[in-house]
VOROSE-424348 format. One record per residue (C-alpha): residue in one letter; x negated, z negated, y. Coordinates in pm, whole numbers, plus 50000, padded with zeros to 5 digits. Each point is the difference from the previous one (the first is absolute). Last residue first. Layout:
AXZY;...
END
This chain:
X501854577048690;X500475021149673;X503634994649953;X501174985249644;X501715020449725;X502424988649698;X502775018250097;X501664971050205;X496714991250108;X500035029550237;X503804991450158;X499494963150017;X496775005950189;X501705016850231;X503114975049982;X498254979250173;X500035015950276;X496835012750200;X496564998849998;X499664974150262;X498844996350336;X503555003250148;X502014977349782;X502475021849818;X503835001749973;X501945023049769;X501265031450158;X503665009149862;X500895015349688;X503855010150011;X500075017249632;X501255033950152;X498125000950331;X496534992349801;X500965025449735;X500715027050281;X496554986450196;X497835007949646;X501915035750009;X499575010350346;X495824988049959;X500375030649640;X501445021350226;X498014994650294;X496835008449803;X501855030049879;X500425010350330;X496604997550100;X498455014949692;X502235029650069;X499015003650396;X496225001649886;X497584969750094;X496505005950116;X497064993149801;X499405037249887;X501475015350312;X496685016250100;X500325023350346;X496684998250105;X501214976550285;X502434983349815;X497334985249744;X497464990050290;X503444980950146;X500424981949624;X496144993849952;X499744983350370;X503514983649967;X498384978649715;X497954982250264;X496435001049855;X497624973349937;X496755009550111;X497015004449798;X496334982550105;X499324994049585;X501454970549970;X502995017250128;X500035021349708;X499644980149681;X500424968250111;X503045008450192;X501095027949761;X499824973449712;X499885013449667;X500394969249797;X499544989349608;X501634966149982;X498924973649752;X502354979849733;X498294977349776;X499714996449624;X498294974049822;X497815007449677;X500504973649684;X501054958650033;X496564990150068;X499425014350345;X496735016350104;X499485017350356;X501355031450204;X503855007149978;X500445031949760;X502065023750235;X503915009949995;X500275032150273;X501624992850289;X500605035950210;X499775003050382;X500585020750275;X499584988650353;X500785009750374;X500524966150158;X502614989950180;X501645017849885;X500535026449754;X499004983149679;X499875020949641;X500104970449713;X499545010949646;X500284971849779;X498744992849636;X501914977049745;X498574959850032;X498284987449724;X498554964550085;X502814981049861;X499475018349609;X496084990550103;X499484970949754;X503025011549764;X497835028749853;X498695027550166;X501305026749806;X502555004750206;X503045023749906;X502145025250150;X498164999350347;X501944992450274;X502415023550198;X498475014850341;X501104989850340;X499975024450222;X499734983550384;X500735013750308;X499374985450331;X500854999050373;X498964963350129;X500734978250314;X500344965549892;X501994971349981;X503015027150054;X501744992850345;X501595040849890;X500765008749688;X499295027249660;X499934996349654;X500895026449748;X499684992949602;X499695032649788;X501634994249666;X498145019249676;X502615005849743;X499835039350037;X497195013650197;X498665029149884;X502465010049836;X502235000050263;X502844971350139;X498004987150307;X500664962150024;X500554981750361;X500084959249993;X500834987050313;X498394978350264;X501565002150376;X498774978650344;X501315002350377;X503715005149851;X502565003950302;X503004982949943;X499594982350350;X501194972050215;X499245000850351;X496965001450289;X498255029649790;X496684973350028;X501714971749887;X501865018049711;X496035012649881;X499154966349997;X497154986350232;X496244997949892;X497924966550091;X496435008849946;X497784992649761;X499565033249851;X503595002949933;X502204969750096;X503494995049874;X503525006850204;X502305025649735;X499725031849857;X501945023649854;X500545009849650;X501795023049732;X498264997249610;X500605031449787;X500585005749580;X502434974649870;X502484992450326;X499705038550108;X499635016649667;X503934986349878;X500925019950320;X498195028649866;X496705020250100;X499125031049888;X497355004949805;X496715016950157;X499155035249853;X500865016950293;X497704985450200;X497645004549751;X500715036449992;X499745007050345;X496384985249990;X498885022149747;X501565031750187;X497974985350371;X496625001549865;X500485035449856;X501895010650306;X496574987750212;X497435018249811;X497854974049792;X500225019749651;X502174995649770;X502064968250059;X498524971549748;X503594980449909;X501054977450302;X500474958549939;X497264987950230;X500155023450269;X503804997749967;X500004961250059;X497954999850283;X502715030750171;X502964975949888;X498104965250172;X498995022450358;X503545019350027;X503334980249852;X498174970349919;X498654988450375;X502975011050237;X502785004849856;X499864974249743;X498604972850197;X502584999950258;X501375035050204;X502174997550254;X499184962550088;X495875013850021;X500775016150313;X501894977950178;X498184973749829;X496105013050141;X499544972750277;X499004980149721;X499885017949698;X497714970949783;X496875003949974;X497554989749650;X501095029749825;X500075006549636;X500225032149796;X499924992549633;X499835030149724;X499804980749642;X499565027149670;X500914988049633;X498984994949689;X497635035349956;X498785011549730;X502665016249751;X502175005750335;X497595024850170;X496725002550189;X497724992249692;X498685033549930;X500075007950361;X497344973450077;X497045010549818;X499425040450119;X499184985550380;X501165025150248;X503924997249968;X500914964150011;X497124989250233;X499875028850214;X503984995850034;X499564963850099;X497235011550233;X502715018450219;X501424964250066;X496864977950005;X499105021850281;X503184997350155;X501665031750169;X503034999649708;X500604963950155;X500865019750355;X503425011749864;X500115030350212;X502655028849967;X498165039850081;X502655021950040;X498465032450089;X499945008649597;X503614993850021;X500885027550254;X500834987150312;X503365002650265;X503005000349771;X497504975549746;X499844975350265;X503204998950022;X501014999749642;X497354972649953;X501524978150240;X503365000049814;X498664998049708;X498274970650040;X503554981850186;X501605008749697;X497554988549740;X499004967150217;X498384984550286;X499085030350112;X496625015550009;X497744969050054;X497525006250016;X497685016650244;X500635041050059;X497065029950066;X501655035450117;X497865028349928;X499795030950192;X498655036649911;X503655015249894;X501424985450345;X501384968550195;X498655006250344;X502625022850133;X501924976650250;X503314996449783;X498054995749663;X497864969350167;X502914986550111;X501725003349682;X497114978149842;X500444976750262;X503764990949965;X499045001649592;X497764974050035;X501494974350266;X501954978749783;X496484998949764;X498434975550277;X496815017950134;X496375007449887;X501225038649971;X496835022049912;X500555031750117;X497375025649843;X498355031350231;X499115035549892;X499835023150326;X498464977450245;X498475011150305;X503194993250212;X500794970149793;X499464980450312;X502295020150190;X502434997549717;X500634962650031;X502745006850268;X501875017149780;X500914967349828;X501754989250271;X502065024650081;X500745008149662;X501484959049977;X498624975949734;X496645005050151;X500644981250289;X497085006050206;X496204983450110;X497365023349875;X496574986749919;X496415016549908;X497364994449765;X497695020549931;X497534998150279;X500094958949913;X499035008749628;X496365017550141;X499414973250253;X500834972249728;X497935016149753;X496834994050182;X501234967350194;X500184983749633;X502954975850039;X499734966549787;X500334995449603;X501704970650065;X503185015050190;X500074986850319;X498425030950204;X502655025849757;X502944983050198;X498024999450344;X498795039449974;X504005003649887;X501424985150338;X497155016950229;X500915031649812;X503854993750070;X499424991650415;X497865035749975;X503135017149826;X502394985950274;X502794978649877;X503705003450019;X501134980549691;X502295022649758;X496995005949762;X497575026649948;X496345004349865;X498735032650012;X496805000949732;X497985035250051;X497565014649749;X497545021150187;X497794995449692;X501794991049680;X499984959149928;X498114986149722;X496984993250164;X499694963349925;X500434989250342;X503105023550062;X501384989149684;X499294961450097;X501565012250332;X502895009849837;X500674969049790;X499394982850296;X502825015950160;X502704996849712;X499174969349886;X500444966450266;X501095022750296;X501905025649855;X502064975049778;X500524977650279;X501735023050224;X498555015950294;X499825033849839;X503555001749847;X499505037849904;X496295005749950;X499805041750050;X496995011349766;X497775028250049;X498545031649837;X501304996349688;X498115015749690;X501775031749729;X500884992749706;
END
């Protein structure tokens, strides 16, 4: 495909753009990643002169830790410019095509609320920028269900082709993310033992240590469900669960991932009080701080869950029998993204009863954040003599990235560097494709119908906590434990 020329930053004074989507770009710029004479037009509905804007972004990029680099600063500044205008209107958008005057390939990236998606994409139809060499770039979340999903979809899809649809979940621009697919399908030893025979089960926790805050109009909408499992937690859990696509090309990524998502069993009412946890916290402390309740900070009473755990399965061959457990909150004790395969025991010891509590079944654990980590325990022969026969212990093999790379003088990266790289040469390989949204929502539609139907409200939680009690109800009650 062919490469874009420049990028239009919808929602430029927002906090997206200011905390990813400009350093990201730099970074690029830094690294020498970005195209010669490539231009970034930054717009927003804030009147603002483009020198005012540079001063604003040369202060933003100042703070970071890695500092500003005057070199690359000079050359970035030239490329950056900034249009004040309502682009939801033609008028207003029109007024952005001076500065695409040079331009004959540029990408919209929308860093905006999704109400204001489609208004904008017609815009940019009406004023004659949307065309065949465009891409439009959207943030989650597309709807906050099937209907609503489609809805969007089929107008963006009036105005763009798919393959100019480019839908961000920002996970997929993780390290640790992409390296889960080097790890399953460039090492000969793992696929073998990536299926039911092998594998016990698979954990995928998501914990945040914030609350919403100022966030609950938002975040009201949408809960736990929405906004966490339906996009980030369902995209983990296809990486993991995906048969080998063909080759890397991005409809061979996407086709396995489809599948899983279609694969996942429906949920019932009887599903919703066995198989899923509601919660929402309450006053605790986090961190050693004081942390209000969610209800305190919305002002009123809500049946908003801040905190879900269910039990997904995938009904294939591959996976048949083995449950996936999904975690994910906010006030969390910690803040942690992980994964974790855990692999069935060994048939038989042959040990003897001296090390039977020493044996422990191997673990695969991928971690997101806050550290970048992959590791596998492996049982080891513990050093020294002991007169009851060899004792076992359990000892992690790692591949760090931040000992491995940073160490080293590395950086590491925003995951909206790889994903904007990947939009300018036009690769849609860890983007997300209008059918794997939509069955996403289908299968989030579903776990919300059996919520409705058996009347599960959020259960309580002390902010600092992991939650409920009945989440660790709901993975002992098949015999599991979580992997805190």
């Amino acid at each position: 495909m062919h490469q874009a020329d420049a990028i239009v930053l919808f929602g430029a004074t927002g906090d997206l753009a200011r905390r990813m989507l400009l350093p990201s770009l730099y970074f690029l710029d830094a690294d020498g990643f970005l195209p010669d004479g490539f231009r970034i037009v930054a717009t927003a509905r804030a009147e603002m002169t483009t020198e005012a804007f540079r001063a604003q972004a040369e202060k933003i990029l100042a703070d970071r830790p890695e500092g500003l680099d005057p070199q690359v600063w000079a050359r970035f500044s030239d490329r950056l410019a900034y249009v004040g205008a309502d682009a939801t209107t033609a008028e207003g958008a029109a007024l952005l095509r001076p500065a695409l005057e040079s331009c004959g390939a540029p990408f919209f990236f929308l860093a905006v609320s999704p109400s204001l998606f489609e208004k904008i994409c017609v815009a940019l139809a009406d004023a004659g920028l949307a065309t065949d060499q465009t891409r439009i770039v959207l943030e989650k979340p597309i709807g906050r269900d099937l209907e609503t999903s489609r809805h969007i979809n089929a107008a963006l899809g009036a105005i763009f082709d798919e393959d100019q649809i480019f839908r961000i979940d920002h996970y997929l621009g993780k390290e640790t993310v992409q390296n889960l697919i080097a790890l399953r399908f460039a090492n000969a030893f793992f696929e073998p033992l990536w299926n039911n025979l092998t594998i016990d089960h698979v954990q995928i926790t998501v914990a945040e240590t914030e609350g919403v805050g100022a966030r609950w109009p938002y975040y009201d909408e949408y809960g736990a469900l929405r906004d966490m499992l339906q996009n980030h937690m369902l995209q983990l859990l296809c990486l993991v669960a995906m048969e080998p696509p063909a080759d890397m090309e991005p409809d061979s990524v996407r086709n396995e991932k489809v599948k899983v998502l279609r694969s996942l069993r429906r949920f019932t009412r009887v599903d919703a009080g066995d198989k899923s946890v509601r919660g929402q916290y309450t006053p605790g402390v986090v961190a050693g701080a004081a942390a209000d309740g969610y209800e305190s900070e919305r002002g009123q009473k809500s049946g908003t869950e801040t905190f879900v755990a269910l039990r997904a399965d995938i009904d294939n061959w591959r996976w048949a029998g083995v449950p996936f457990f999904l975690r994910t909150g906010k006030r969390m004790p910690e803040k942690r993204t992980s994964v974790s395969i855990q692999f069935k025991p060994v048939p038989h010891s042959i040990f003897g009863q001296a090390s039977i509590h020493d044996m422990t079944p191997n673990r695969l654990v991928i971690d997101l954040q806050p550290d970048e980590d992959i590791s596998l325990t492996l049982m080891n022969k513990a050093p020294g003599l002991s007169s009851g026969g060899m004792r076992l212990q359990s000892l992690p093999l790692s591949l760090s990235l931040l000992s491995t790379y940073e160490g080293a003088g590395g950086r590491r990266r925003i995951a909206y560097e790889r994903l904007l790289l990947d939009v300018i040469q036009g690769d849609a390989t860890l983007f997300v494709r209008r059918d794997e949204v939509e069955e996403a929502w289908r299968w989030v539609d579903g776990v919300a119908d059996a919520w409705a139907e058996a009347r599960l409200e959020p259960k309580p939680y002390a902010a600092g906590s992991w939650g409920p009690s009945g989440a660790f109800a709901l993975i002992e009650r098949f015999g599991k434990a979580w992997s805190d």
